[in-house]
N, C-alpha and C positions, 0 to 999 in steps of 0.2 A: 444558547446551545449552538453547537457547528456540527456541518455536513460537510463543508471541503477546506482544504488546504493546498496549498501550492509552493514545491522549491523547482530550483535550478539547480542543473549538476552540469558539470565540462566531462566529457568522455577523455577519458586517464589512457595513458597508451597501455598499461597493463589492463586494460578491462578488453581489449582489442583482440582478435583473432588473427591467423598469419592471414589472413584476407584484408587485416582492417575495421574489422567492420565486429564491432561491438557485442562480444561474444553473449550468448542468449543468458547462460545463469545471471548476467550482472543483471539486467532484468529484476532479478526476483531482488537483488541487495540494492537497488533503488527504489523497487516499491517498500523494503522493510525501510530502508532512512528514512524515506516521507511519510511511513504509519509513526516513525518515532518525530518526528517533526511535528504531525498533527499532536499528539500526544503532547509535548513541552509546549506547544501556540497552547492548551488546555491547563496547562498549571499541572498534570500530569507526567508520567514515566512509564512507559512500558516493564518496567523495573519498577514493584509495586513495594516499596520497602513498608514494612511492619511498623507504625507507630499512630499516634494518638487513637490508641487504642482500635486502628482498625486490621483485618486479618489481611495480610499478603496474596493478591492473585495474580498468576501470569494468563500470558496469550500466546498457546500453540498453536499453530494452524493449522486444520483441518483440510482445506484448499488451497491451491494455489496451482493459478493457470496463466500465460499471456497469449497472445493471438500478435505475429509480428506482419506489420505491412512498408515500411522503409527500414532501410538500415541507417545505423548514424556511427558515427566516425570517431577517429583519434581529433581531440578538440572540441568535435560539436556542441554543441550547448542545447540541452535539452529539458524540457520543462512539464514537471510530476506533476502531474494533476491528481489529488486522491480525493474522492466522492463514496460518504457512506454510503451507501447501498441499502442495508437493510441494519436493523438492531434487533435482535430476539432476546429472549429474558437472559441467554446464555454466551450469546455469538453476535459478532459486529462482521458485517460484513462489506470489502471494501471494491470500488473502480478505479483503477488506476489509467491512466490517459498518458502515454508519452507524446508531447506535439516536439518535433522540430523548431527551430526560431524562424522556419520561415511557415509555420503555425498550420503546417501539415501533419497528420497524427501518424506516428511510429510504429505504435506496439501498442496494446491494450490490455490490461490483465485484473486477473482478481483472487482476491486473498479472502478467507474465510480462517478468521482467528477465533478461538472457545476461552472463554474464562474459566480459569480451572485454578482449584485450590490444593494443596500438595497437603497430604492425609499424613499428621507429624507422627502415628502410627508405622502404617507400613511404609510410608513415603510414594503412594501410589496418587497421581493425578484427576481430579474428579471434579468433571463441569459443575457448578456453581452458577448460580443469578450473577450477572453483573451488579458490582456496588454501586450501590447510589450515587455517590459522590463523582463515580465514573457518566453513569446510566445518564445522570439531570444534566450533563455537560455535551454530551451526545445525540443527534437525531439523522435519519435517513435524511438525504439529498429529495429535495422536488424532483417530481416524474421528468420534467421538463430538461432539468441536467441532465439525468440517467438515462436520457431517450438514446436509441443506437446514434453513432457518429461512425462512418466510415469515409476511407479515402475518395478523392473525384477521380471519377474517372475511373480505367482498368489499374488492375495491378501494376504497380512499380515493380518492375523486375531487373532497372538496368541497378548497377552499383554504380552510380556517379556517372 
């Protein structure tokens, strides 16, 4: 069973604001690559294709939030931390941890995705038990990881 994973990403000059400084949405589409990264480290797909005989579920999310404390750059190299959080019979719940390389924490956010199974009827979306197959491969993070982490010190307010 796993609770974290961890990639690296390079800030893209397109992800960048006219300031520089790494506009907030890209946030949420580097915590979605790291849930899919944990997901294939799993033998898993957040793209849950129909076959041997099991039914198809996705992951909408319900939440999502980040809390930003530095900014990071065109180039910087910064490194996803994802920690379950919680698992309920329906919903996985995620921590994400942006640290800088010089292993100062960035941003912090959290994603609360539902297993839901699409009703071949009306096509209408409807939470679901997570599958076994998913559930037995999956566990919440030690209290000890999930404990608050924040920056030393007051706020970083300069930009570089």
């Amino acid at each position: 069973m796993s609770h974290r994973f961890e990639i690296t990403e390079r800030v893209q000059f397109s992800e960048t604001d006219m300031a520089g400084i790494v506009h907030f949405s890209n946030f949420y589409r580097y915590m979605e690559r790291a849930e899919h990264g944990f997901f294939r480290s799993l033998g898993l797909s957040v793209i849950d294709p129909a076959h041997h005989g099991h039914e198809r579920v996705g992951w909408p999310r319900v939440h999502a939030s980040c809390e930003f404390f530095l900014p990071l750059f065109f180039e910087d190299e910064v490194r996803i931390e994802l920690l379950v959080e919680e698992v309920r019979s329906k919903v996985i719940r995620y921590l994400f941890r942006f640290w800088r390389m010089d292993s100062e924490l960035a941003a912090e956010g959290r994603v609360t995705a539902a297993c839901v199974r699409k009703d071949p009827t009306t096509g209408k979306m409807k939470a679901v038990s997570i599958p076994d197959r998913i559930r037995h491969k999956v566990e919440a993070a030690p209290a000890s990881l999930l404990a608050a982490v924040r920056p030393k010190g007051p706020p970083n307010n300069s930009l570089r």
